[in-house]
C-alpha positions in Angstrom: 0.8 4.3 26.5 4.3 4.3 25.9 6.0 1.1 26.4 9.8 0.1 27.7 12.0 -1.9 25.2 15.3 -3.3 26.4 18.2 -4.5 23.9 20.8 -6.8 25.0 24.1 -8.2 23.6 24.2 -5.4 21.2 28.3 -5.9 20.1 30.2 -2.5 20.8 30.8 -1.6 17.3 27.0 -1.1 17.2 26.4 0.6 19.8 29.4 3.0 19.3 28.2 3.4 15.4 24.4 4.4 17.2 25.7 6.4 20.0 27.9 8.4 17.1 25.2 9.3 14.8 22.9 10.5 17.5 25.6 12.9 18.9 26.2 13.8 15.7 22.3 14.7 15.0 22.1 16.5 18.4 19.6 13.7 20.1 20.2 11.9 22.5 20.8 7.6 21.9 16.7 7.1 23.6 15.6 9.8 21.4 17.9 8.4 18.1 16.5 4.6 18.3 13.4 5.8 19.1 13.2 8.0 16.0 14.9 5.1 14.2 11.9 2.7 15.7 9.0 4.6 14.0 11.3 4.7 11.0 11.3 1.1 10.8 7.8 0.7 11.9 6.5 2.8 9.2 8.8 1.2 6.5 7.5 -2.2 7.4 3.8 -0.7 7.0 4.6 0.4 3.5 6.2 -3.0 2.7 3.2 -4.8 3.6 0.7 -1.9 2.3 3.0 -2.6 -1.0 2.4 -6.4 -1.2 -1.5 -6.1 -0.8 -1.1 -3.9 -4.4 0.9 -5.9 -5.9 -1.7 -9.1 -4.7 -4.3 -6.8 -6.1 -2.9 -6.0 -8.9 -2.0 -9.1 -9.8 -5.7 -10.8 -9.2 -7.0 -7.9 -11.4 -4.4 -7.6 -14.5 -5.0 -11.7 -15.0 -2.5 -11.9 -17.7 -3.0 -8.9 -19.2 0.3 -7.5 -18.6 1.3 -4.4 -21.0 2.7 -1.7 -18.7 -0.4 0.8 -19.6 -2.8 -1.7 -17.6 -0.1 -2.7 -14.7 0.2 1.2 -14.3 -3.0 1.7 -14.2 -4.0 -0.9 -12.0 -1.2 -0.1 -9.3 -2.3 3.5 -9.1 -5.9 2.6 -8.5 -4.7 0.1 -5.8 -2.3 3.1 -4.0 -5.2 5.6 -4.2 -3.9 7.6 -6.3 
């Protein structure tokens, strides 16, 4: 279920530079930050998706470090 988030004290110039970029996308300022939410949501998801690999990746290269075996290693560890 959806939930209700309110911001306070956000200084003017913020909330002007906000309010600004969602006209100028067509969405309204609800619509724009919570667009910008799942934006930051999923980057912070990647971030710590990215520091298990590189844990990972580090556990497994053990001082073996020549760029064929880090490569190879990361792309196991991101699927790909």
């Amino acid at each position: 279920m959806p939930k209700v988030m309110h911001i306070r004290d956000v200084p003017d110039d913020v909330h002007d530079a906000i309010a600004r970029a969602a006209r100028a996308e067509g969405l309204s300022l609800t619509r724009y930050m919570q667009r910008e939410l799942e934006h930051l949501a999923r980057r912070a998801q990647i971030v710590r998706d990215n520091v298990e690999v590189v844990r990972r990746t580090q556990e497994r290269v053990r001082g073996r470090s020549d760029r064929d075996t880090i490569l190879a290693v990361l792309h196991d560890g991101r699927g790909d």
